[in-house]
C-alpha positions as CSV (number, residue, x, y, z in Angstrom):
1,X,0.0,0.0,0.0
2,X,1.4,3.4,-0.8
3,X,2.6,6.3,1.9
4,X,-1.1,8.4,0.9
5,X,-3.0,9.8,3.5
6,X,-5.9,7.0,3.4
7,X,-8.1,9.7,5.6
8,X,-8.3,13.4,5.5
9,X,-11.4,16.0,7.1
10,X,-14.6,17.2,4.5
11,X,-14.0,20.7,3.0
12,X,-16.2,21.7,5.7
13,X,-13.9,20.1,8.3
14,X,-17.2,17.9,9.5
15,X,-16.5,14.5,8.6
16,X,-13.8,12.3,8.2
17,X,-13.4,10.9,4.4
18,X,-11.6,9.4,1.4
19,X,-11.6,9.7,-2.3
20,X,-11.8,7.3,-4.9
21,X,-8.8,8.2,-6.2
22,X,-7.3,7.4,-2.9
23,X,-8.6,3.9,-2.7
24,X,-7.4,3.7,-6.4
25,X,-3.5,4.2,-5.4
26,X,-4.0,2.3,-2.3
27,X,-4.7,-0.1,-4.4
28,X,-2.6,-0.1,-7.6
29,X,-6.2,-0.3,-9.2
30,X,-7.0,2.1,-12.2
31,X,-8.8,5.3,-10.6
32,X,-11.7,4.0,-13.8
33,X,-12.3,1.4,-12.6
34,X,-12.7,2.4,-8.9
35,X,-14.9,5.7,-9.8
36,X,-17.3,3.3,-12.5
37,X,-17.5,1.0,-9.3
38,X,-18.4,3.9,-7.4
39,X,-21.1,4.9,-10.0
40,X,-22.6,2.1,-10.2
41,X,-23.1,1.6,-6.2
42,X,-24.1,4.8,-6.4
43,X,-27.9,4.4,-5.0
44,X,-26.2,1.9,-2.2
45,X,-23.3,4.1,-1.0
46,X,-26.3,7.4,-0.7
47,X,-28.0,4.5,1.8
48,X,-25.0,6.1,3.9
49,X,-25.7,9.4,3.0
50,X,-25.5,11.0,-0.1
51,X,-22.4,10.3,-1.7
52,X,-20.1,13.4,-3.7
53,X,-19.3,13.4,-6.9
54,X,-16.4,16.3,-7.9
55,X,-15.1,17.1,-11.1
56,X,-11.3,18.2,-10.6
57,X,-9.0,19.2,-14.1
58,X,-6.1,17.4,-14.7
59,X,-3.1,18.1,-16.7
60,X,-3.5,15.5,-19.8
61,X,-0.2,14.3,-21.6
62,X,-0.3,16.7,-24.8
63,X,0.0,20.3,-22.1
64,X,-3.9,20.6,-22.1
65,X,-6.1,19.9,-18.9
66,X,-9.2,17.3,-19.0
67,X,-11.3,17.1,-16.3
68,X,-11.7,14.0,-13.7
69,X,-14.5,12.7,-11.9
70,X,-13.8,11.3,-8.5
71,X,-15.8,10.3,-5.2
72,X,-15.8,11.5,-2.0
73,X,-17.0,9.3,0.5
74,X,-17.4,9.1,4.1
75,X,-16.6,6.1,6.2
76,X,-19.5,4.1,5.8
77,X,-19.2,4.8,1.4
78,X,-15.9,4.0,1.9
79,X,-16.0,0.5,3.1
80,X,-19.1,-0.5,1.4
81,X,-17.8,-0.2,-1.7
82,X,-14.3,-1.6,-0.8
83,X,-16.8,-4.7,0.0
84,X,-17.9,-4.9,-3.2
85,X,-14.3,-5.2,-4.8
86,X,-12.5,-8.8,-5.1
87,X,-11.2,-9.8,-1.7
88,X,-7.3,-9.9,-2.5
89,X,-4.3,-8.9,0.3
90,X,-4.3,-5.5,-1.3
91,X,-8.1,-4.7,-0.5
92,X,-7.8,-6.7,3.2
93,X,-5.1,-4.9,4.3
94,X,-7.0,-1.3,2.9
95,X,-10.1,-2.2,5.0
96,X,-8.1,-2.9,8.1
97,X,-5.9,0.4,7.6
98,X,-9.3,2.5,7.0
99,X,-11.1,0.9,10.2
């Protein structure tokens, strides 16, 4: 698992969460395949209140910028949707280091 800070506080400061991208690197996983995971949990992960989608620009490979989808999700998002991934040593050790 990499040296990224696996929790960090809301914008507002009120909650503690993580990001899809976040659980992506944690998990050598592409961040596309975490976020479409994500999307389609979508309905489950708002039974845990109502889960963030934010667009963020990136710097793309040719000098432009595209723009990136990625979710923010509290604890309860968070290791729901970890649950839903394959259970390998990668994503055991993630849920024990994010409870």
């Amino acid at each position: 698992m990499s040296n990224t800070s696996l929790v960090f506080m809301s914008e507002d400061q009120t909650i503690p969460v993580t990001t899809s991208e976040v659980i992506a690197i944690a998990l050598d996983k592409e961040h596309k395949d975490v976020i479409a995971l994500a999307q389609k949990y979508q309905a489950d992960l708002n039974e845990f209140g109502l889960a963030s989608f934010k667009t963020k620009p990136i710097i793309s490979g040719k000098g432009g910028t595209q723009d990136k989808e990625i979710a923010i999700l509290n604890e309860q998002q968070a290791t729901l949707l970890i649950t839903y991934m394959r259970n390998s040593d990668k994503v055991r050790k993630l849920k024990i280091a994010l409870v």
